[in-house]
DRENPA-3360 file (N, C-alpha, C; in nm, 2 decimals, always signed):
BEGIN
1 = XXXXXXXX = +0.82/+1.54/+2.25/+0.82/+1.61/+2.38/+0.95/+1.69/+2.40 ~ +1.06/+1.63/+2.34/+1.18/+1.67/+2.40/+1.22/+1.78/+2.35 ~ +1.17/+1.85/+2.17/+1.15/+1.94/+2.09/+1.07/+2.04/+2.12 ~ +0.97/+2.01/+2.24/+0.87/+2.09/+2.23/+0.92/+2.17/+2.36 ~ +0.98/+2.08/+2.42/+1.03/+2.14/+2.63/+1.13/+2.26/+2.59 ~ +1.25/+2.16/+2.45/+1.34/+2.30/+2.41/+1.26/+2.42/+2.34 ~ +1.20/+2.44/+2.31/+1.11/+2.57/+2.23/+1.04/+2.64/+2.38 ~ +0.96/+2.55/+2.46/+0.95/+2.60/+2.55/+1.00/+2.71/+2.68;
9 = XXXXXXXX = +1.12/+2.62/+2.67/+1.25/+2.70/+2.74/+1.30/+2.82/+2.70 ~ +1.31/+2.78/+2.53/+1.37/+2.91/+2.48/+1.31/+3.02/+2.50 ~ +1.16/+2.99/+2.46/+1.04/+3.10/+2.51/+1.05/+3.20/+2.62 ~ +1.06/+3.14/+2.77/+1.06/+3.14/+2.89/+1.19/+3.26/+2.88 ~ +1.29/+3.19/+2.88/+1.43/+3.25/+2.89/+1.43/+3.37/+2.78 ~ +1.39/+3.36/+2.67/+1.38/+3.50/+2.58/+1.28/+3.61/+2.66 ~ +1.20/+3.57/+2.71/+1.13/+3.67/+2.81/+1.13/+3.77/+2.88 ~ +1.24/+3.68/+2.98/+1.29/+3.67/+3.08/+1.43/+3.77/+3.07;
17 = XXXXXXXX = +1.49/+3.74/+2.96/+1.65/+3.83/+2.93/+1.61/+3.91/+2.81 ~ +1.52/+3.94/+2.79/+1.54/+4.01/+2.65/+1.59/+4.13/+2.62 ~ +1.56/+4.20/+2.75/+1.63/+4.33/+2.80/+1.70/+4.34/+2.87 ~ +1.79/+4.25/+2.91/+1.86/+4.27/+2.99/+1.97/+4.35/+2.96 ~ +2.09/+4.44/+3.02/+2.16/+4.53/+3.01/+2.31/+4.48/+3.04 ~ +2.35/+4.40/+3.10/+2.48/+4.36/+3.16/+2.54/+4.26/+3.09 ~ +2.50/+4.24/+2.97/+2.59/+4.13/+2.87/+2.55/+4.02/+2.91 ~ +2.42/+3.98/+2.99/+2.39/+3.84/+3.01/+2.22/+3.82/+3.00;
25 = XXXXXXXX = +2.22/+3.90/+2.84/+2.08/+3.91/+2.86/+2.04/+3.83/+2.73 ~ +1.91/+3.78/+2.64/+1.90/+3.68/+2.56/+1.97/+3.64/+2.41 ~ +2.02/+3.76/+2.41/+2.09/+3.69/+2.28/+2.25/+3.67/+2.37 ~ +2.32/+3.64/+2.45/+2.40/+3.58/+2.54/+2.36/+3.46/+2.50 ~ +2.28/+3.45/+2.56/+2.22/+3.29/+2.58/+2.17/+3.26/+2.45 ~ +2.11/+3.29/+2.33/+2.09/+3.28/+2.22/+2.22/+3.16/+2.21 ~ +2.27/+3.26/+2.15/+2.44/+3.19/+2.10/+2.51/+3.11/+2.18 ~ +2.50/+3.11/+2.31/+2.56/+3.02/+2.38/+2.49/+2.89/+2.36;
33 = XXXXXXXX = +2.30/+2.86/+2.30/+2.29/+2.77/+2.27/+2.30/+2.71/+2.12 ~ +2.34/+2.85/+2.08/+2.37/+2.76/+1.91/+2.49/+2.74/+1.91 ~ +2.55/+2.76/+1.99/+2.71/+2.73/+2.01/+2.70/+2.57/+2.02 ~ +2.65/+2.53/+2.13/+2.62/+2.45/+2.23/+2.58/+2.32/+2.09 ~ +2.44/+2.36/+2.05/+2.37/+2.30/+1.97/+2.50/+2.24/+1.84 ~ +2.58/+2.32/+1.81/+2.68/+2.27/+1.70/+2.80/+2.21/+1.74 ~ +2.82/+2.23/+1.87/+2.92/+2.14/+1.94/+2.87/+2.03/+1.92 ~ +2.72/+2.00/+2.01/+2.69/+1.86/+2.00/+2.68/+1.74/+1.90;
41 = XXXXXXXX = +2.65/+1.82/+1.83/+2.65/+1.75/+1.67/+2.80/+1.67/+1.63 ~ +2.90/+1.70/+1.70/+3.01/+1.68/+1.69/+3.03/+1.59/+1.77 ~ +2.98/+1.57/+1.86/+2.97/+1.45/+2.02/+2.89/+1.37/+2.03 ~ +2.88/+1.25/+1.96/+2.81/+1.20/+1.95/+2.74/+1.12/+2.06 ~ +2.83/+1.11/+2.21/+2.82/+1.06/+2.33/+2.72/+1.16/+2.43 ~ +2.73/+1.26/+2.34/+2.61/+1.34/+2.41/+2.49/+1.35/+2.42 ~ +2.39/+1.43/+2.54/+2.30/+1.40/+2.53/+2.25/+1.52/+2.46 ~ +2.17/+1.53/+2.34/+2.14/+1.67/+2.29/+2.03/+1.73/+2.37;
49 = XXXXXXXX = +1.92/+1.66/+2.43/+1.83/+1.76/+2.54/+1.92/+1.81/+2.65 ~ +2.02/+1.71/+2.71/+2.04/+1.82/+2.85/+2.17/+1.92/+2.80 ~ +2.25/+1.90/+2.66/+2.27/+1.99/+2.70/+2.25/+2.15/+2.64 ~ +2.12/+2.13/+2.55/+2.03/+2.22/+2.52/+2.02/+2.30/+2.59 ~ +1.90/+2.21/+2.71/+1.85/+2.26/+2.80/+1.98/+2.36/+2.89 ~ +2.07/+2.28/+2.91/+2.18/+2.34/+2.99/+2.20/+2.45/+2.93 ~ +2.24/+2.49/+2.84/+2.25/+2.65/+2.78/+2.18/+2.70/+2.77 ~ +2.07/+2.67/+2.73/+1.93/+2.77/+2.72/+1.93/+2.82/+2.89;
57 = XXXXXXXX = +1.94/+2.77/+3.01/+1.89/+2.80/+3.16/+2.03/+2.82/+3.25 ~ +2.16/+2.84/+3.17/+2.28/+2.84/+3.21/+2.28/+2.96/+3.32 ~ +2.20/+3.07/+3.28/+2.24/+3.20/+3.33/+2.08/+3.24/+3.37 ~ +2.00/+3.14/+3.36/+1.84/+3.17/+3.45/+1.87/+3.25/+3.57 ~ +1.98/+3.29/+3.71/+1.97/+3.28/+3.80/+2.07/+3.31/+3.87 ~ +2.18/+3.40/+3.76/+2.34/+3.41/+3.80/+2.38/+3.47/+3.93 ~ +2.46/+3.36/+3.98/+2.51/+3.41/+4.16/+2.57/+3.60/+4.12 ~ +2.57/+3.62/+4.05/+2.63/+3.78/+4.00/+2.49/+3.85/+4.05;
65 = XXXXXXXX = +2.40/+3.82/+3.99/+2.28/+3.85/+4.00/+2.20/+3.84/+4.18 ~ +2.27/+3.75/+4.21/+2.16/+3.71/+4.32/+2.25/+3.70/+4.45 ~ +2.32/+3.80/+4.49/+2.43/+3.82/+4.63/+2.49/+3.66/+4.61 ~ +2.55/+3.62/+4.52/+2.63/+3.54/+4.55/+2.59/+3.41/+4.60 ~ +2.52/+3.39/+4.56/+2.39/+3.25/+4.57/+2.46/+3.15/+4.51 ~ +2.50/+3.11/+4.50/+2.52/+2.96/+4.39/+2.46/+2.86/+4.34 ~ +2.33/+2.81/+4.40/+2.22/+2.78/+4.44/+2.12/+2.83/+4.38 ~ +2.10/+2.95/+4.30/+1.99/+3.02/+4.27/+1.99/+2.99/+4.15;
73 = XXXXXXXX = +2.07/+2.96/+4.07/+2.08/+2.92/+3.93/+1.97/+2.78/+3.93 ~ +2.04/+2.64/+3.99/+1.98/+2.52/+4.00/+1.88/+2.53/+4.06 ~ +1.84/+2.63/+4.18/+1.68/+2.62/+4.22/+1.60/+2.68/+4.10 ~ +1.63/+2.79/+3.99/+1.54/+2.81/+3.92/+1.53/+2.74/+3.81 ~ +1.63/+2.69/+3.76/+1.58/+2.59/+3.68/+1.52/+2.48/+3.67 ~ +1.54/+2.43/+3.83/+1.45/+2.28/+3.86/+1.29/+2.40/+3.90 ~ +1.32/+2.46/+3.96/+1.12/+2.50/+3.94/+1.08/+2.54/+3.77 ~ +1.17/+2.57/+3.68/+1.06/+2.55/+3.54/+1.06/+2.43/+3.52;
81 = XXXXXXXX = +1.17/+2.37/+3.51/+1.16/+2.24/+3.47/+1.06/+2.17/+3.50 ~ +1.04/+2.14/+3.69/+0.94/+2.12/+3.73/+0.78/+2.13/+3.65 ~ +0.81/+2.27/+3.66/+0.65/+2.30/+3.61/+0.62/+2.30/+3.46 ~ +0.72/+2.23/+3.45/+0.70/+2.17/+3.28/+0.69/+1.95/+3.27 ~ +0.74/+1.95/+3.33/+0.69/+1.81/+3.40/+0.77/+1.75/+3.32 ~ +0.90/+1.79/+3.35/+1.06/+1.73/+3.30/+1.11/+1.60/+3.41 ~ +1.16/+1.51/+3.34/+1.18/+1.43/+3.46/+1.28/+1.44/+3.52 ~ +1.29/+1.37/+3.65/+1.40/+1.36/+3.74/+1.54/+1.40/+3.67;
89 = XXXXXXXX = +1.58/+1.35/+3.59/+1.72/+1.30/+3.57/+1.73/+1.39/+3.46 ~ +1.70/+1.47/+3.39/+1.73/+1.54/+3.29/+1.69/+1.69/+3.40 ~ +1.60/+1.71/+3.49/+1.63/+1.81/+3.59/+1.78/+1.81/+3.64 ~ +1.81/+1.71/+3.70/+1.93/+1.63/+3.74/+2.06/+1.69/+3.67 ~ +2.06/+1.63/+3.54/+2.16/+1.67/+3.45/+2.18/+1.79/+3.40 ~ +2.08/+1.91/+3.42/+2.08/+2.05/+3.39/+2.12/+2.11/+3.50 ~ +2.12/+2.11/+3.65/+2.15/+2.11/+3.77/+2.28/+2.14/+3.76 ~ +2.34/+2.03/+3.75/+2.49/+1.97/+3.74/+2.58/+2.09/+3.67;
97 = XXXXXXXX = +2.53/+2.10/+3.53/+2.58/+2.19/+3.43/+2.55/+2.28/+3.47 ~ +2.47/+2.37/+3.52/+2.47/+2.50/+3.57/+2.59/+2.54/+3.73 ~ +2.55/+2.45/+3.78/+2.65/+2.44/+3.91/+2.81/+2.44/+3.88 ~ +2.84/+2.38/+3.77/+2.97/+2.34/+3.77/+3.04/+2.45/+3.66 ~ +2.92/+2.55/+3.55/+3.02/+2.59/+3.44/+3.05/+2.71/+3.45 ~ +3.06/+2.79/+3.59/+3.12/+2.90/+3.59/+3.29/+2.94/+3.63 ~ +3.32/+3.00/+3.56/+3.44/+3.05/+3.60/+3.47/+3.08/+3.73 ~ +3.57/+3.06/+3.81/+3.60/+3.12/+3.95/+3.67/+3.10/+4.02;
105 = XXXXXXXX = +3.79/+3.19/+3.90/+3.88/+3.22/+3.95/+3.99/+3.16/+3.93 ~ +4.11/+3.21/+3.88/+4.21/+3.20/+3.81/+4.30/+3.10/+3.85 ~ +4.25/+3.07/+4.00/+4.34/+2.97/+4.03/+4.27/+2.85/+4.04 ~ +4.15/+2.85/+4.04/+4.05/+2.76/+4.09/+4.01/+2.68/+3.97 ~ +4.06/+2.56/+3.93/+4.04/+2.45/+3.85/+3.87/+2.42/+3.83 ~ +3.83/+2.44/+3.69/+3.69/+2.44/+3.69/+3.62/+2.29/+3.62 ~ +3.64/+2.22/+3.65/+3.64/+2.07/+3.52/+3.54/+2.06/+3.56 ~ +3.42/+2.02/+3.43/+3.30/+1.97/+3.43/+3.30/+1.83/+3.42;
113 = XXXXXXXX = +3.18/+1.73/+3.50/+3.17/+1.63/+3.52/+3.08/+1.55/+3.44 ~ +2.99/+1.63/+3.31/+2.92/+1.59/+3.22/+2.99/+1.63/+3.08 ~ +2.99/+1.53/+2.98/+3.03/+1.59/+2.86/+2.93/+1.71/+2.80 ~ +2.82/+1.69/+2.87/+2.71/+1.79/+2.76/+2.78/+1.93/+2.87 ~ +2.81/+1.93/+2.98/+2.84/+2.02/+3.08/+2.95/+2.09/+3.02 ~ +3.04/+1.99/+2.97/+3.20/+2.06/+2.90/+3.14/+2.15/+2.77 ~ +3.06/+2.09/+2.66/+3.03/+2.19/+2.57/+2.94/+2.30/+2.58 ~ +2.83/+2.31/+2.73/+2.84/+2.39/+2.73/+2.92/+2.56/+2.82;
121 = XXXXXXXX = +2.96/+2.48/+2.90/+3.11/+2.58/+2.89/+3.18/+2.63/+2.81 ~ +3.24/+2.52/+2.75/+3.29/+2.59/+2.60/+3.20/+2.71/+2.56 ~ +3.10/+2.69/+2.51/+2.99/+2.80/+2.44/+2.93/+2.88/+2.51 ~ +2.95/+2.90/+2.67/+2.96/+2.99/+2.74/+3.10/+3.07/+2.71 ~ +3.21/+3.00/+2.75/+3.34/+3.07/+2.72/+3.37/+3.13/+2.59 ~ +3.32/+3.06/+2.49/+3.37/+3.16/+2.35/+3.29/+3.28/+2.32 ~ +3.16/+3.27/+2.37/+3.09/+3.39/+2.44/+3.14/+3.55/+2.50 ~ +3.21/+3.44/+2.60/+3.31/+3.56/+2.70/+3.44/+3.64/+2.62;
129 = XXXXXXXX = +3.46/+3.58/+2.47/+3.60/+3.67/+2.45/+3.59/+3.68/+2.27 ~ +3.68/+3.76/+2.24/+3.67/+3.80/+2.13/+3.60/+3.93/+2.06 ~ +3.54/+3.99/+1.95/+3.48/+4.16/+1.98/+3.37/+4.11/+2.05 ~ +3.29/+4.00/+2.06/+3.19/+4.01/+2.17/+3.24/+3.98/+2.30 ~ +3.32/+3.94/+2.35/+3.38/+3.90/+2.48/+3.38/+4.04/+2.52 ~ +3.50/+4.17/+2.42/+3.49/+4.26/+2.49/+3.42/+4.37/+2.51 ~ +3.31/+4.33/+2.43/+3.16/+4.45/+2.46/+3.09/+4.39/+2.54 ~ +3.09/+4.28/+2.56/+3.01/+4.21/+2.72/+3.10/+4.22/+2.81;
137 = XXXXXXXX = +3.22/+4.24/+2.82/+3.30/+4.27/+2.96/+3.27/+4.43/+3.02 ~ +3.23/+4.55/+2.93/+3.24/+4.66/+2.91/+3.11/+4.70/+2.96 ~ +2.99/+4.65/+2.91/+2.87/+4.63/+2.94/+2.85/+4.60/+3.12 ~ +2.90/+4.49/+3.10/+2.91/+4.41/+3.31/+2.97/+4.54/+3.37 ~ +3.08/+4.57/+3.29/+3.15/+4.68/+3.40/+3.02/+4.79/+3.44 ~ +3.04/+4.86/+3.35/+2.91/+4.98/+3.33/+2.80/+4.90/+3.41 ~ +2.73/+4.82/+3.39/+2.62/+4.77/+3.50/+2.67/+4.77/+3.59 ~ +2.81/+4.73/+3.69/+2.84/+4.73/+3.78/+2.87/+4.87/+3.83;
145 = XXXXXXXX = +2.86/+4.97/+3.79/+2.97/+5.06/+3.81/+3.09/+5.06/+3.81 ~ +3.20/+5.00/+3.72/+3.29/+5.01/+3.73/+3.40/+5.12/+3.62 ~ +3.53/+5.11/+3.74/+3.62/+5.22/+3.59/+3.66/+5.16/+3.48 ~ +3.65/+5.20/+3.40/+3.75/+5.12/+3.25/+3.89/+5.05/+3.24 ~ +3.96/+5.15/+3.37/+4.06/+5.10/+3.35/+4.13/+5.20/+3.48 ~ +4.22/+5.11/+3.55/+4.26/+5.21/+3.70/+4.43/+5.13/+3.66 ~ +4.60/+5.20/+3.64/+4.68/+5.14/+3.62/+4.73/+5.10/+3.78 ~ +4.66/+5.17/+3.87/+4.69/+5.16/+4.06/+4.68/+5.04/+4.10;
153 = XXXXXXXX = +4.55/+4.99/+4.00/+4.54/+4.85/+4.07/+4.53/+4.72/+3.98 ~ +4.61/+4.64/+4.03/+4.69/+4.55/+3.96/+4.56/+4.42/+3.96 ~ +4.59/+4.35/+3.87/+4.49/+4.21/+3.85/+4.55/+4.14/+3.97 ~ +4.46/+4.03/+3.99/+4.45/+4.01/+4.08/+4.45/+3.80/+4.03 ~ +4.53/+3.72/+4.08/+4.51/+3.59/+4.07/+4.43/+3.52/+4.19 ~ +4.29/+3.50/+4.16/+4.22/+3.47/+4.24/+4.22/+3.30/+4.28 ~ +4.26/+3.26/+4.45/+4.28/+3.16/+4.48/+4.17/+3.08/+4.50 ~ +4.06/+3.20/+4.54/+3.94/+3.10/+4.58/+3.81/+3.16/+4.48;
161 = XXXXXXXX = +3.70/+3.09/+4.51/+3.60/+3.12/+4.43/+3.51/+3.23/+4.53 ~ +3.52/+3.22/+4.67/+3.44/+3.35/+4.76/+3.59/+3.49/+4.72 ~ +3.67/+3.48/+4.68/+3.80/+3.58/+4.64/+3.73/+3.65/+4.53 ~ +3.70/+3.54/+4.42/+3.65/+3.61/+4.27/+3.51/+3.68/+4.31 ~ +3.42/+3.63/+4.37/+3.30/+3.66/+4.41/+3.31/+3.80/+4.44 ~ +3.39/+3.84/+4.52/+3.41/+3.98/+4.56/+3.48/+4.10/+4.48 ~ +3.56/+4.01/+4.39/+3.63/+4.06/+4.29/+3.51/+4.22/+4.29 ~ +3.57/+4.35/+4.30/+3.53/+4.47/+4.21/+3.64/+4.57/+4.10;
169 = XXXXXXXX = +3.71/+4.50/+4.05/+3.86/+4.57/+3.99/+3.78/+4.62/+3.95 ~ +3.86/+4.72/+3.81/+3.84/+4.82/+3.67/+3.83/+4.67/+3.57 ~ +3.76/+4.72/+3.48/+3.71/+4.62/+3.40/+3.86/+4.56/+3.34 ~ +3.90/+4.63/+3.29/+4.02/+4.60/+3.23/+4.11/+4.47/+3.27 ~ +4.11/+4.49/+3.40/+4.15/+4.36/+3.51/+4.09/+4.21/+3.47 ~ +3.97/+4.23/+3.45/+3.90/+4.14/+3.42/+3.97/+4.07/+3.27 ~ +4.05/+4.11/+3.21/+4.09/+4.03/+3.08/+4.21/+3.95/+3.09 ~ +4.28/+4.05/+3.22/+4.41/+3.95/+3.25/+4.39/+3.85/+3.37;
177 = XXXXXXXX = +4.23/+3.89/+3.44/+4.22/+3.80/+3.56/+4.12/+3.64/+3.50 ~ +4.07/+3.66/+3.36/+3.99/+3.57/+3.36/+3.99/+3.57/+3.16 ~ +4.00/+3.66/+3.06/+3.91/+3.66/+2.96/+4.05/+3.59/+2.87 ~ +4.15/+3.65/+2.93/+4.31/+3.60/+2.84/+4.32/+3.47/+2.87 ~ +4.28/+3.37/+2.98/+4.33/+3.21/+3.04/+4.17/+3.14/+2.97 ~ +4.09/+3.21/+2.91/+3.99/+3.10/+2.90/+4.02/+3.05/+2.71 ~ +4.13/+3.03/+2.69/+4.16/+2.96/+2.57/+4.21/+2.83/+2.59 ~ +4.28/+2.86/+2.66/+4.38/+2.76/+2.75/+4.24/+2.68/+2.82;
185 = XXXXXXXX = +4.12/+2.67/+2.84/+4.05/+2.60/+2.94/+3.92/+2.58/+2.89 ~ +3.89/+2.53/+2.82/+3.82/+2.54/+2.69/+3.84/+2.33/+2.68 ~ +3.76/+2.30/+2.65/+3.72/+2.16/+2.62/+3.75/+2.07/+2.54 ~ +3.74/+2.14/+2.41/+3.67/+2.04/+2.28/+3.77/+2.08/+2.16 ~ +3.83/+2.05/+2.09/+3.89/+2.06/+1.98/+3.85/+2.20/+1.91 ~ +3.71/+2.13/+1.88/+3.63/+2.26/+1.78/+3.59/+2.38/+1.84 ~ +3.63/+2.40/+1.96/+3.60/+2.52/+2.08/+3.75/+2.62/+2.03 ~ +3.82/+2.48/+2.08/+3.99/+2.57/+2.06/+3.99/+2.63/+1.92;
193 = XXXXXXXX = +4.02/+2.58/+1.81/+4.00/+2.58/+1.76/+3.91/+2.80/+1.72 ~ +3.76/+2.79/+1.74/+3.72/+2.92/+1.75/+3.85/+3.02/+1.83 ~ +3.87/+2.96/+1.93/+3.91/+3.01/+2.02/+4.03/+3.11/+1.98 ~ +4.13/+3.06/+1.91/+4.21/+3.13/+1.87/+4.24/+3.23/+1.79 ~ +4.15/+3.31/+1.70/+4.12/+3.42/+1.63/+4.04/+3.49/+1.71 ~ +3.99/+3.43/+1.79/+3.86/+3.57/+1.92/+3.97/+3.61/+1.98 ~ +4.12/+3.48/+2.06/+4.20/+3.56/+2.16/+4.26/+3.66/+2.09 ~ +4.32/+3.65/+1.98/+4.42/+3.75/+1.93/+4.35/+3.88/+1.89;
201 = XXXXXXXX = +4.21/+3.86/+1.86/+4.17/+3.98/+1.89/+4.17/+4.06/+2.04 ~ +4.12/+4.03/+2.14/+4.14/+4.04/+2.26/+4.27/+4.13/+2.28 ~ +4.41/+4.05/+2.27/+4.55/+4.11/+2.27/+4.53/+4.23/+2.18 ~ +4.51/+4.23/+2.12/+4.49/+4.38/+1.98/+4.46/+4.43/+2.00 ~ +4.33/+4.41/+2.07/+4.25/+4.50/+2.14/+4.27/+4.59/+2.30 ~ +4.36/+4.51/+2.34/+4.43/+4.58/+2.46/+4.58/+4.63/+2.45 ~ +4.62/+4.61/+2.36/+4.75/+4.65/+2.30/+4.71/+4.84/+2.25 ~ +4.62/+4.82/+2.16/+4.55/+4.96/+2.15/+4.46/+5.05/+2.25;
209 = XXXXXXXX = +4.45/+4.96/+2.31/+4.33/+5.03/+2.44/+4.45/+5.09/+2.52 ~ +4.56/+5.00/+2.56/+4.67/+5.09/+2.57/+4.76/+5.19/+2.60 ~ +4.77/+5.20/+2.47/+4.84/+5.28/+2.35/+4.76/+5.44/+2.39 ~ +4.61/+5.40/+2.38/+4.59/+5.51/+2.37/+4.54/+5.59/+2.54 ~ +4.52/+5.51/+2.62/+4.51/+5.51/+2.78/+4.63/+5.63/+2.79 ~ +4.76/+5.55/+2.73/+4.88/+5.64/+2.75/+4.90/+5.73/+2.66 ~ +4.83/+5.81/+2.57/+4.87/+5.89/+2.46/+4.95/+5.85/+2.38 ~ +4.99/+5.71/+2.37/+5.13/+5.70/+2.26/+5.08/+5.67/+2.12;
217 = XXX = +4.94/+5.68/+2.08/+4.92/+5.71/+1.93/+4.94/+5.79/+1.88 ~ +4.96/+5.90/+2.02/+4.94/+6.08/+1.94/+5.09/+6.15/+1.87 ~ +5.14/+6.03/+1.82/+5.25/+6.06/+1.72/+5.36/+6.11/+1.85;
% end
């Protein structure tokens, strides 16, 4: 059953994001669960359905998506769940992990309360950075309309999570407001671990972005 609900899901969700445009469309979520899936293996305290399930329906419903809902994520995944005739408590436990694994905000302390919750955050966060970190930041911008890069307006250390919500900088902002601290906030050994050859690209990558913002490659 429990093999069949994840195939299910994946189904649903591949559907559902396959085209999506904003860097949070099915192969996001792809890899966020094979991320997920190879963490667990490593955790042996974990539960491997919820936190499957948890990455496969992480971004079912994102408050980005939906005026800032918070709430929209966990209502849509307890109605598939539902209508897949998932029980209480593994609804429960997918809930949880969706509620709790978003970033928000630089000041705002994010600790998950499930271990399957923690890895999948992790494999949401190694997602967020490195050359795919920064072609999905790039992506969100452009879906958002935003500029690439504005030197006028400074990043921003967000205190609250309705602060980040509102957040509209230049994308750029976005690496020193959120994409440079998620190494540092990362879970699991074997997270950190990844984590450290995606950041240093990141720096390289904005060390040259730059460089050339300001003409100083042109000899």
């Amino acid at each position: 059953m429990e093999t069949a609900l994840i195939s299910r899901t994946a189904d649903f969700v591949r559907e559902k994001f396959l085209y999506e445009g904003s860097g949070h469309d099915w192969e996001h979520i792809r890899r966020v669960w094979q991320v997920a899936r190879a963490l667990v293996q490593d955790t042996p305290e974990a539960n491997p359905l919820h936190t499957e399930l948890g990455a496969l329906l992480h971004d079912v419903a994102d408050w980005k998506f939906h005026d800032g809902d918070e709430e929209a994520g966990p209502r849509a995944a307890r109605a598939w769940l539902e209508s897949q005739h998932a029980p209480e408590s593994v609804i429960q436990a997918v809930e949880t992990i969706i509620r709790e694994v978003s970033f928000k905000g630089l000041s705002v302390p994010t600790p998950m309360s499930t271990i399957e919750g923690a890895l999948v955050q992790d494999a949401d966060r190694l997602d967020a950075i490195g050359a795919i970190g920064v072609a999905r930041a790039f992506a969100y911008g452009g879906h958002k309309g935003r500029p690439l890069h504005d030197p006028t307006v400074p990043p921003v250390q967000h205190a609250s999570f309705a602060s980040y919500k509102q957040n509209v900088a230049p994308t750029i902002n976005h690496f020193y407001e959120k994409l440079l601290h998620l190494r540092e906030r990362l879970n699991t050994p074997a997270a950190r671990r990844v984590a450290e050859q995606r950041h240093a690209f990141m720096e390289t990558f904005l060390t040259q972005f730059l460089r050339e913002w300001e003409g100083q490659d042109l000899g």
